[in-house]
C-alpha positions in Angstrom: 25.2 37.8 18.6 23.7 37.7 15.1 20.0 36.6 15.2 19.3 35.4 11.7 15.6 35.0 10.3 14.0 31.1 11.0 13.9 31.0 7.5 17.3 32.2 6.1 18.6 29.9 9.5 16.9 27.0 7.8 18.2 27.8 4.3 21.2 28.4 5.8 21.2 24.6 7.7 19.9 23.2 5.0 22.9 24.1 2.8 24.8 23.0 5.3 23.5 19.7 5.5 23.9 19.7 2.0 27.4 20.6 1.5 28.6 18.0 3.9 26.7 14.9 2.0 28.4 16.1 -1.1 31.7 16.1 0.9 30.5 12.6 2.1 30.0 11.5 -1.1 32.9 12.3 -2.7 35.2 11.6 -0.4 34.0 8.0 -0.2 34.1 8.3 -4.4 30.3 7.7 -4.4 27.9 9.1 -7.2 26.5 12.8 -6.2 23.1 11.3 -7.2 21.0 9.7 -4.2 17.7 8.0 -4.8 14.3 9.8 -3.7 13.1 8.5 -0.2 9.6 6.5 -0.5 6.3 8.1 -0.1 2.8 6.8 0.2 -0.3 8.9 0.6 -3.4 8.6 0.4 -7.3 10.2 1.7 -10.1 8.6 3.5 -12.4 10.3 1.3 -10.9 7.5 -2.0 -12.8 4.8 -3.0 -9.0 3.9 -4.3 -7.1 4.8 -1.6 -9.1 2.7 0.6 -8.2 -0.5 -1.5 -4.6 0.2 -0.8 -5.0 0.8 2.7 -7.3 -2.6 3.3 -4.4 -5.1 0.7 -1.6 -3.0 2.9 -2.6 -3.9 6.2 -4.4 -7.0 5.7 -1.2 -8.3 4.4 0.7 -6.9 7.3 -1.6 -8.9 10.1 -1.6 -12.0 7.8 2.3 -12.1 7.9 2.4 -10.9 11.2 -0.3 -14.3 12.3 -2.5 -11.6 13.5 -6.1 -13.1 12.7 -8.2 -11.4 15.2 -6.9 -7.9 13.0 -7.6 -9.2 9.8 -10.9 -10.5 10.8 -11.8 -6.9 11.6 -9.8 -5.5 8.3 -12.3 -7.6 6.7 -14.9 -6.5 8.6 -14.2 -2.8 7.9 -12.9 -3.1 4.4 -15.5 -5.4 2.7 -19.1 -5.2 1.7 -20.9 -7.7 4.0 -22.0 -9.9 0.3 -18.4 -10.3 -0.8 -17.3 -11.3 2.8 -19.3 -13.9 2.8 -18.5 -14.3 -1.1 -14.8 -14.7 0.4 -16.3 -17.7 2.8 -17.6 -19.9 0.5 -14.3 -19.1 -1.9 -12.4 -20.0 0.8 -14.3 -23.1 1.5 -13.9 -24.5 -1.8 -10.5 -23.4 -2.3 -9.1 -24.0 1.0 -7.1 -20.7 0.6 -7.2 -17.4 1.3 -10.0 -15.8 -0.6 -8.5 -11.8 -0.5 -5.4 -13.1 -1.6 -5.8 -16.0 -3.6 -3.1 -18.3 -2.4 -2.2 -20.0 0.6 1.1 -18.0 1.4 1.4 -14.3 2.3 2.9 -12.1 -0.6 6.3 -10.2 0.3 5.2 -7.1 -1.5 1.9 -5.7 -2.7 1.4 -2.8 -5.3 -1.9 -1.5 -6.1 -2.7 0.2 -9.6 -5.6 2.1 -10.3 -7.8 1.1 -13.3 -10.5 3.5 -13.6 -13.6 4.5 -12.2 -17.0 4.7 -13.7 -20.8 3.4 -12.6 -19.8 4.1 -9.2 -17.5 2.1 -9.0 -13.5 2.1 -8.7 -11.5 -0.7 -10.3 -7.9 -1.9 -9.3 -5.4 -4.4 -10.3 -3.5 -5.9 -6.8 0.1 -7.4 -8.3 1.1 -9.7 -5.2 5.0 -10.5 -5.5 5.6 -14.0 -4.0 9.1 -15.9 -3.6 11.3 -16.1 -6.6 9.5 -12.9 -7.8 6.7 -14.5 -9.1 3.8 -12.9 -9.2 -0.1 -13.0 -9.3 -2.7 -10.6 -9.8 -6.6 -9.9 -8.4 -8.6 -7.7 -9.8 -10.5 -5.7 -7.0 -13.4 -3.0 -7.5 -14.9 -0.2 -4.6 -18.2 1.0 -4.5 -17.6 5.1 -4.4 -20.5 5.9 -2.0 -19.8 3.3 0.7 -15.9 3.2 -0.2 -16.0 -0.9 0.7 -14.7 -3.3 -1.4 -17.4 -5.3 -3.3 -15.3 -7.9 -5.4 -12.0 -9.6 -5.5 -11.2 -11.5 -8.4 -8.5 -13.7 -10.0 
């Protein structure tokens, strides 16, 4: 028997597997064109990254009713002032102070807005039933990488 090179085998599989989703496609007279898959990345080492991560999961335990994790989100996320900032907010406000509002958003997307003084700035668009949606404006200290405001 033939024993062909891992990497021609793969090329080789991978046409394969190519081939038959065209054949797939057109025989169920579908477009050729698929979209992209998702991606996220990110590094530990990102004052911006880190923004992302804390509004991704914090919004995940929220919906999930998961309070003891997004205590500790909190906790691990934000500069000790602006948690207890996020306190007295959410005293006066009687809503939640990360998210400004009392509901949990549906989606979350997190766009970078610069860095400079040490500091890295984002705009968090929170998309809410009927695809309205709301903005915070968030900033990172880029030495300690924890969040130090969230505002409207």
């Amino acid at each position: 028997m033939l024993k062909l090179p891992t990497k021609r085998a793969g090329s080789i599989a991978l046409a394969a597997t190519a081939g038959a989703a065209a054949l797939s496609f057109a025989l169920a007279g579908a477009s050729a064109t698929a979209a992209a898959p998702e991606s996220v990345s990110g590094s530990p080492e990102g004052a911006f990254t880190r923004i992302a991560d804390f509004y991704g999961s914090y919004i995940d335990a929220v919906y999930d009713g998961d309070g003891a994790t997004a205590d500790r989100l909190r906790s691990f996320y934000l500069s000790e002032t602006l948690q207890q900032e996020l306190e007295r907010w959410e005293e006066t406000n009687h809503a939640n102070g990360v998210l400004r509002a009392q509901n949990v958003p549906l989606q979350w997307k997190v766009t970078s807005t610069g860095s400079g003084t040490g500091k890295t700035n984002a705009t968090v668009t929170l998309t809410w039933g009927g695809n309205e949606t709301t903005q915070v404006r968030v900033q990172a200290d880029l030495r300690t990488k924890k969040i130090t405001s969230i505002t409207d």
